[in-house]
N, CA, C and O atoms as a GROMACS GRO file, in nm:
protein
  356
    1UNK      N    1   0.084  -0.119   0.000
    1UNK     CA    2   0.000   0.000   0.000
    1UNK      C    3   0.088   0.125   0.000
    1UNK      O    4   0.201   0.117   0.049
    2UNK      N    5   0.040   0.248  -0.056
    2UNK     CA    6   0.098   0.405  -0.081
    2UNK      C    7   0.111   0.446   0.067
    2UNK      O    8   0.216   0.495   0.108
    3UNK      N    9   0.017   0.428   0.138
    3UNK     CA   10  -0.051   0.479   0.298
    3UNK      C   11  -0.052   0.412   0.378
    3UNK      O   12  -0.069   0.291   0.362
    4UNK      N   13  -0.032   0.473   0.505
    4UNK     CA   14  -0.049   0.371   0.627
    4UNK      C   15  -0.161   0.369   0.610
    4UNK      O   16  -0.202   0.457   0.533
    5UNK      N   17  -0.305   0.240   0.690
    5UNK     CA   18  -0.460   0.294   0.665
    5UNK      C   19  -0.473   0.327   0.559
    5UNK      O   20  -0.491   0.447   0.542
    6UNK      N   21  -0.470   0.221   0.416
    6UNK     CA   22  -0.517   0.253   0.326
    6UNK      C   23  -0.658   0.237   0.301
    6UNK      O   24  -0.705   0.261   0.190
    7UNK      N   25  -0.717   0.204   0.380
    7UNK     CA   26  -0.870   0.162   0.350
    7UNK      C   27  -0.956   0.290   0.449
    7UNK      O   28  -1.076   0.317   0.450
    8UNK      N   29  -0.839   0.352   0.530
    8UNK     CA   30  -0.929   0.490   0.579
    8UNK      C   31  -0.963   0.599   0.533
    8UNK      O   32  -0.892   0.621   0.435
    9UNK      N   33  -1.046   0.695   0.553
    9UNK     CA   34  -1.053   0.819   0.483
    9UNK      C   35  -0.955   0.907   0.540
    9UNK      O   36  -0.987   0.943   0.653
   10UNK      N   37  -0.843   0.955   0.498
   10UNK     CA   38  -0.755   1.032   0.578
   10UNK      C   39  -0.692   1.162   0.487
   10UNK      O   40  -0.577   1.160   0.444
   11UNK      N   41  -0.816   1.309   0.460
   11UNK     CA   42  -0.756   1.364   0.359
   11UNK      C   43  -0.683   1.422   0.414
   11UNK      O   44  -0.629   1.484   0.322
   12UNK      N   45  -0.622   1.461   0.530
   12UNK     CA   46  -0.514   1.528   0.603
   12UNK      C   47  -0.387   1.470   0.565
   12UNK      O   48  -0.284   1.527   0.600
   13UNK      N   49  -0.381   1.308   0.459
   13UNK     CA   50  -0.273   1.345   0.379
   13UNK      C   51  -0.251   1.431   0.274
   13UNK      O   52  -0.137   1.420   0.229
   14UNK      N   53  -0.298   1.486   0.237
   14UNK     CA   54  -0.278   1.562   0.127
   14UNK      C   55  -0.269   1.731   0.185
   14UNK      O   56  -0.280   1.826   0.108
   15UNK      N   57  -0.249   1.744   0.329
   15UNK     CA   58  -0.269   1.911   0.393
   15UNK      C   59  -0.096   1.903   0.332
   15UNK      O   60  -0.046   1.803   0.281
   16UNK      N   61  -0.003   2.083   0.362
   16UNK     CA   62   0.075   2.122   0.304
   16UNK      C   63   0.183   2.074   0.402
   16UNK      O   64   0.300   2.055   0.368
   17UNK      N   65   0.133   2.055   0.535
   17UNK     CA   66   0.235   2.026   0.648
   17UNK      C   67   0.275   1.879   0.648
   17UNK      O   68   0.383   1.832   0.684
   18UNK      N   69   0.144   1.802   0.592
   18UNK     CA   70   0.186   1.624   0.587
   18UNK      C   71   0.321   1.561   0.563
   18UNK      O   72   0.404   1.606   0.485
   19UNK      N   73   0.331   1.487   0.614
   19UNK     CA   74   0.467   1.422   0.588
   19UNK      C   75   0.483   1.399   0.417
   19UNK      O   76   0.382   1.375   0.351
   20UNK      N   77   0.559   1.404   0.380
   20UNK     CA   78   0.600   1.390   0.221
   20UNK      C   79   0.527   1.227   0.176
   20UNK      O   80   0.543   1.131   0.252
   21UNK      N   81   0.502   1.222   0.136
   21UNK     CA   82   0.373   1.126   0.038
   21UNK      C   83   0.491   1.017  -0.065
   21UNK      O   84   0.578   1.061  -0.139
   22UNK      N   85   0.473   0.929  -0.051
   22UNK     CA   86   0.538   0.830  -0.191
   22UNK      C   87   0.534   0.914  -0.294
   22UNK      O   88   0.434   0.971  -0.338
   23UNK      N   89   0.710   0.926  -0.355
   23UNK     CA   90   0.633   0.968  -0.527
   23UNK      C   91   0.558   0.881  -0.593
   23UNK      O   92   0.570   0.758  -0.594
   24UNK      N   93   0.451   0.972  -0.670
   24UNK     CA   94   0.346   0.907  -0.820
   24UNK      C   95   0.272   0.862  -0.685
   24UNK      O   96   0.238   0.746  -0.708
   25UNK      N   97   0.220   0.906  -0.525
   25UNK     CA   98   0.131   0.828  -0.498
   25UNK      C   99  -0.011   0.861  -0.483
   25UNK      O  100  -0.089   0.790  -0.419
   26UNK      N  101  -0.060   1.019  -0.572
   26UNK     CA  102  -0.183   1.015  -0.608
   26UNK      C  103  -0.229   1.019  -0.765
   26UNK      O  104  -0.228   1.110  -0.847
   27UNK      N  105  -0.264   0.904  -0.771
   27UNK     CA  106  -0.307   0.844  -0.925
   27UNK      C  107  -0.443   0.874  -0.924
   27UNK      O  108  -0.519   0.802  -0.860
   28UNK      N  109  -0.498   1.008  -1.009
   28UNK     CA  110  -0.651   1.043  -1.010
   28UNK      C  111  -0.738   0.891  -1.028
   28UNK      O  112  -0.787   0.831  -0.932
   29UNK      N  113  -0.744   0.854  -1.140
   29UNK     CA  114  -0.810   0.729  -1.150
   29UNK      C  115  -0.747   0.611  -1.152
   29UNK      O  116  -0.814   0.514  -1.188
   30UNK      N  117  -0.617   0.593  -1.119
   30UNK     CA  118  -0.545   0.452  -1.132
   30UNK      C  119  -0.513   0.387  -1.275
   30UNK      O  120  -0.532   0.435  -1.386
   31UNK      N  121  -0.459   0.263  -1.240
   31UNK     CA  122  -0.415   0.174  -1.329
   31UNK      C  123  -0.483   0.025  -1.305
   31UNK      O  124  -0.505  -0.020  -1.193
   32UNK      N  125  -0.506  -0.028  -1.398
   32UNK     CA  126  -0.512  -0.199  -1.350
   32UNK      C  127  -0.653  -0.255  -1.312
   32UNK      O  128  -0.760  -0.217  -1.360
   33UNK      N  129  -0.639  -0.331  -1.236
   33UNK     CA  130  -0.768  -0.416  -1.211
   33UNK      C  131  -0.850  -0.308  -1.119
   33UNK      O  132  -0.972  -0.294  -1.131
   34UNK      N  133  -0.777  -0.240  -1.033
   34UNK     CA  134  -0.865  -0.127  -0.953
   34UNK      C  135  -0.874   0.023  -0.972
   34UNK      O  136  -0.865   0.115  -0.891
   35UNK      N  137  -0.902   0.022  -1.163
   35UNK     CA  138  -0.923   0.151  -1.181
   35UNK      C  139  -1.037   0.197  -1.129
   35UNK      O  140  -1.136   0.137  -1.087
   36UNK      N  141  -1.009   0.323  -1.138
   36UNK     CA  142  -1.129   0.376  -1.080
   36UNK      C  143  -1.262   0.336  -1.175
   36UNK      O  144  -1.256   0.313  -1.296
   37UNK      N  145  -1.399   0.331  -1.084
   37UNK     CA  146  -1.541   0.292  -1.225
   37UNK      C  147  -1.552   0.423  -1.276
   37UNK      O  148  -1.526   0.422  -1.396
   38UNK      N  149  -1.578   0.535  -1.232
   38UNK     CA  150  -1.603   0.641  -1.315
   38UNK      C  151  -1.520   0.712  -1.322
   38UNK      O  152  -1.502   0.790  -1.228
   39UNK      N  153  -1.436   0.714  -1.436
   39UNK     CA  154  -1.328   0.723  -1.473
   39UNK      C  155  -1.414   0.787  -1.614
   39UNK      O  156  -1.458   0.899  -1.641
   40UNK      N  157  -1.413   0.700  -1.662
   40UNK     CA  158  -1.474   0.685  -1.793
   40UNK      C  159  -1.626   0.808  -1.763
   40UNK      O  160  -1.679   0.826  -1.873
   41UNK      N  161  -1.668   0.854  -1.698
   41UNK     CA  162  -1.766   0.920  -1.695
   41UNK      C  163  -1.692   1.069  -1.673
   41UNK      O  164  -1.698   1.163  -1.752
   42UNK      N  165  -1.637   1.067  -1.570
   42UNK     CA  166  -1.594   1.181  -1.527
   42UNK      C  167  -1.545   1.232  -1.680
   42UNK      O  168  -1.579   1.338  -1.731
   43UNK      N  169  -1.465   1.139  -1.735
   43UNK     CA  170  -1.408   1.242  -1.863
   43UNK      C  171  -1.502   1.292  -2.023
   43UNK      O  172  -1.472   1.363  -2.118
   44UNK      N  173  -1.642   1.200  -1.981
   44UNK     CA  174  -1.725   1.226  -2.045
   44UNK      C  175  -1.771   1.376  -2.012
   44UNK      O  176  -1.767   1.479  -2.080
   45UNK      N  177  -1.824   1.347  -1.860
   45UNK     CA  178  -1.874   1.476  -1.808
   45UNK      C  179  -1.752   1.642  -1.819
   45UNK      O  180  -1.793   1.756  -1.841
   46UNK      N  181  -1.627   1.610  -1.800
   46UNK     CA  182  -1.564   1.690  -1.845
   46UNK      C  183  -1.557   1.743  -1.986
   46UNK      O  184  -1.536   1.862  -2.006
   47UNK      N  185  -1.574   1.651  -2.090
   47UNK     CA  186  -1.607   1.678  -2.205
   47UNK      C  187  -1.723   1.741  -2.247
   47UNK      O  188  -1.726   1.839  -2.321
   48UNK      N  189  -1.818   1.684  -2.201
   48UNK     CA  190  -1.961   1.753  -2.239
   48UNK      C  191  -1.963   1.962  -2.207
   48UNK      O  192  -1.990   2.064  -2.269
   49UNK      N  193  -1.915   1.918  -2.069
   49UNK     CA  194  -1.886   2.074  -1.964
   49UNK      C  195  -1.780   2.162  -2.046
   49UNK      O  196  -1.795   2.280  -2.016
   50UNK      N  197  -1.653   2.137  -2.165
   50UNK     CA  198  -1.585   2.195  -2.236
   50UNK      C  199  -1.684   2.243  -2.370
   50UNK      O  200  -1.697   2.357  -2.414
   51UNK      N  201  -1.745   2.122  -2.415
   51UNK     CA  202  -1.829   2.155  -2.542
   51UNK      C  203  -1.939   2.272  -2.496
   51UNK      O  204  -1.963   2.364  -2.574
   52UNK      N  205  -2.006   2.262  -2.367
   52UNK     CA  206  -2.101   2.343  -2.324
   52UNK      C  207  -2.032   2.508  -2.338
   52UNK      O  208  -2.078   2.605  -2.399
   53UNK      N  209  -1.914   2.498  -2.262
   53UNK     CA  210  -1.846   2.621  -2.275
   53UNK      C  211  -1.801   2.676  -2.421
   53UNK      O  212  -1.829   2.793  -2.446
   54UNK      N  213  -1.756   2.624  -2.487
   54UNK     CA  214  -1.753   2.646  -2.622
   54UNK      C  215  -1.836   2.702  -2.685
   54UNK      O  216  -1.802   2.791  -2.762
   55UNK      N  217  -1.959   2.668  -2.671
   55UNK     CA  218  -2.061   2.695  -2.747
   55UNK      C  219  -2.140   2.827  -2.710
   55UNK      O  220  -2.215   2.897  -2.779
   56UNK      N  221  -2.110   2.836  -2.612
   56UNK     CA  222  -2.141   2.977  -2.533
   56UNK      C  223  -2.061   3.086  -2.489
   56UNK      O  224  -2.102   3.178  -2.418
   57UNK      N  225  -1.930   3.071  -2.541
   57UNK     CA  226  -1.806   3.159  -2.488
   57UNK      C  227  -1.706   3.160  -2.613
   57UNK      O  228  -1.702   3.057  -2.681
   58UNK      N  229  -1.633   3.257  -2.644
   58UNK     CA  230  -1.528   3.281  -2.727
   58UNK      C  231  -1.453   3.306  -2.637
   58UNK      O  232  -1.491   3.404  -2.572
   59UNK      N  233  -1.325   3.245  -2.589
   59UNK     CA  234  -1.229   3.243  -2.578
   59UNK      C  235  -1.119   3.367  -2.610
   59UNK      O  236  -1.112   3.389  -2.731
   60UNK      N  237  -1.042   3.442  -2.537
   60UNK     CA  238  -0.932   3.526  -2.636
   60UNK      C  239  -0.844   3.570  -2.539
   60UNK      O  240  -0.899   3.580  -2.429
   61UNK      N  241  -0.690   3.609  -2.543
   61UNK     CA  242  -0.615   3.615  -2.440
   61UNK      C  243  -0.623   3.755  -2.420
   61UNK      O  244  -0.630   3.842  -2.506
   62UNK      N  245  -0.621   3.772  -2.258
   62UNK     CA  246  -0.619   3.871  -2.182
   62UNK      C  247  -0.508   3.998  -2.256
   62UNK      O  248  -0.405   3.962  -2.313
   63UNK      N  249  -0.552   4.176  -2.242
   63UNK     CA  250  -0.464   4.235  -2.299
   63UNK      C  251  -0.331   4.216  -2.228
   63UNK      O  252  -0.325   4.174  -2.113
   64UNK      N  253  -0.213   4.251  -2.312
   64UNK     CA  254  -0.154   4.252  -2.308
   64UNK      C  255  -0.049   4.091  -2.252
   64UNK      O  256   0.056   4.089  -2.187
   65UNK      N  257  -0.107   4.005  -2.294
   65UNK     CA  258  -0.072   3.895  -2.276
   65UNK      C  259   0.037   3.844  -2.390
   65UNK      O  260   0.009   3.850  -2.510
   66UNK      N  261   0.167   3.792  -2.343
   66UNK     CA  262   0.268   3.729  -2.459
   66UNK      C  263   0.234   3.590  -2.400
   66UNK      O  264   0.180   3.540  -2.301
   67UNK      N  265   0.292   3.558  -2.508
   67UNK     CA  266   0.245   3.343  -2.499
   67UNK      C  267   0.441   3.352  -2.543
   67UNK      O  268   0.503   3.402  -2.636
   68UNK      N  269   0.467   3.300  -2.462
   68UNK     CA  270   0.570   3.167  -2.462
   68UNK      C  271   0.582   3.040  -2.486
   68UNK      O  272   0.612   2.963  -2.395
   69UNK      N  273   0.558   2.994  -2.619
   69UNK     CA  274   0.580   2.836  -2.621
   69UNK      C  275   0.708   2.809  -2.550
   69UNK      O  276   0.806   2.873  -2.513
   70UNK      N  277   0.647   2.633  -2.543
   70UNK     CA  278   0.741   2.602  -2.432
   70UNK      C  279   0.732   2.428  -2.572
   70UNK      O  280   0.628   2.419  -2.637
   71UNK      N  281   0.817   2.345  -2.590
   71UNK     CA  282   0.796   2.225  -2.653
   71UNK      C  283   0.830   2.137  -2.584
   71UNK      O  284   0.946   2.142  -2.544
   72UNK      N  285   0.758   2.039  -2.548
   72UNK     CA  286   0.761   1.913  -2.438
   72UNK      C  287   0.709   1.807  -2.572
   72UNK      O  288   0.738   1.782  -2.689
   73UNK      N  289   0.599   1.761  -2.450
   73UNK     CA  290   0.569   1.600  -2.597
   73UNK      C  291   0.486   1.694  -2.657
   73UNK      O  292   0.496   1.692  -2.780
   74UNK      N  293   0.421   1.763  -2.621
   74UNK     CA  294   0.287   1.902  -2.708
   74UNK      C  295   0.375   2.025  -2.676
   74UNK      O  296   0.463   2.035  -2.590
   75UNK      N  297   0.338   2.100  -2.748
   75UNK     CA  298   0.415   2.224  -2.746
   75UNK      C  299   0.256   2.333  -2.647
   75UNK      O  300   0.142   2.348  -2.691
   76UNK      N  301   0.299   2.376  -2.543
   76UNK     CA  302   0.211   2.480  -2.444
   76UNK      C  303   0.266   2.562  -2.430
   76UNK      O  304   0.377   2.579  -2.481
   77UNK      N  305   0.199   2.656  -2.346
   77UNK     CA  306   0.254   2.785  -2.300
   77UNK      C  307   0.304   2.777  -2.203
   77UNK      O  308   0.250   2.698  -2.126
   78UNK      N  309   0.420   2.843  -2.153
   78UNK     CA  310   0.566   2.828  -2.087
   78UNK      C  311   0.506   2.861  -1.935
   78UNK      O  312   0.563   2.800  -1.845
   79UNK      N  313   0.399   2.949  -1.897
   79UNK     CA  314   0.380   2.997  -1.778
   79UNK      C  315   0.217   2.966  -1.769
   79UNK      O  316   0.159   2.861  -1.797
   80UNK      N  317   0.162   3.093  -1.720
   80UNK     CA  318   0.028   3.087  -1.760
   80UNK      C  319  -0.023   3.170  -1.855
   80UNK      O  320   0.049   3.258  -1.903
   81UNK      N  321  -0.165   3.152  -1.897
   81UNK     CA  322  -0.193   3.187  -2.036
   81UNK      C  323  -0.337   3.287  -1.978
   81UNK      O  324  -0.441   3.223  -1.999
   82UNK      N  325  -0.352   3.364  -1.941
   82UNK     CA  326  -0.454   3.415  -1.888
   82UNK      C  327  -0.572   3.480  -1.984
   82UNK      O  328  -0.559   3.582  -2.050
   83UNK      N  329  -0.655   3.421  -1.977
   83UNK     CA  330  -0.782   3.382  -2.109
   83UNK      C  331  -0.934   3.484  -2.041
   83UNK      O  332  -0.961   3.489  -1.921
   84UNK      N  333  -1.002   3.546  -2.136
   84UNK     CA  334  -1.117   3.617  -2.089
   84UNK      C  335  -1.179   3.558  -2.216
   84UNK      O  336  -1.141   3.542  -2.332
   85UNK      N  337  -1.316   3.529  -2.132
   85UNK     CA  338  -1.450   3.469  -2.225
   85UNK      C  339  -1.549   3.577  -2.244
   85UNK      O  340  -1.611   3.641  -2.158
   86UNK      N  341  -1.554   3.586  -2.406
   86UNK     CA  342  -1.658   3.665  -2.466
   86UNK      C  343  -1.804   3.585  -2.437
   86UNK      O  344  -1.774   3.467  -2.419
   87UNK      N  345  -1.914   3.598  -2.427
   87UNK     CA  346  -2.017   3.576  -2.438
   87UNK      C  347  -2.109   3.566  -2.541
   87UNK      O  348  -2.206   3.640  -2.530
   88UNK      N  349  -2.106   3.492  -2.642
   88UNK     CA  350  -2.136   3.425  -2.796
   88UNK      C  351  -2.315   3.457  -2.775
   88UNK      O  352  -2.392   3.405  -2.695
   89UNK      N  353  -2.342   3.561  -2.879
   89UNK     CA  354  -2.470   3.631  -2.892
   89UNK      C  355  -2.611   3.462  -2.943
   89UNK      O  356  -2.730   3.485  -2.962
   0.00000   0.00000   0.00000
C-alpha cells in the first residue's frame, strides 16, 4: 500500500504540512484491475462541460498577454496563459 490505513478516509494526507507522500502516490483514476469505475464518466462529463463552454463563450487572451511556447511531448505555454471569455450572442 501508498498509505499507512489505506482503507481509511484520511484527507489530512494531502494538507501542506503532511509528511512527504510516496512519489506518483496520487493516481486520479489509477491503473489496472482497480481503476477507478467512473473514470470513464468523469471524462465524459468533463467533455460535455468543455463543449457546453464552447458553445457559449469565445475564448481570447487577456490584454496585453505574450504566450511563450514552451515544446515538451505538445508544445504549451511556458507559464500561464490568462484567457477572458466573450459571451457568444
Amino acid at each position: 500500500a501508498l498509505w499507512p490505513k489505506p482503507d481509511h478516509f484520511l484527507p489530512e494526507r494531502f494538507l501542506p504540512d503532511a509528511p512527504p507522500r510516496p512519489r506518483h502516490a496520487f493516481i486520479p483514476f489509477s491503473l489496472g484491475p482497480r481503476v477507478c469505475t467512473g473514470a470513464h464518466f468523469a471524462m465524459a462529463e468533463a467533455t460535455i462541460c468543455l463543449a457546453t463552454l464552447a458553445q457559449r463563450f469565445a475564448p481570447r487572451l487577456a490584454p496585453g498577454t505574450q504566450v511563450f511556447p514552451v515544446c515538451r511531448l505538445t508544445l504549451r505555454p511556458g507559464e500561464r496563459l490568462p484567457m477572458l471569455l466573450d459571451r457568444v450572442a
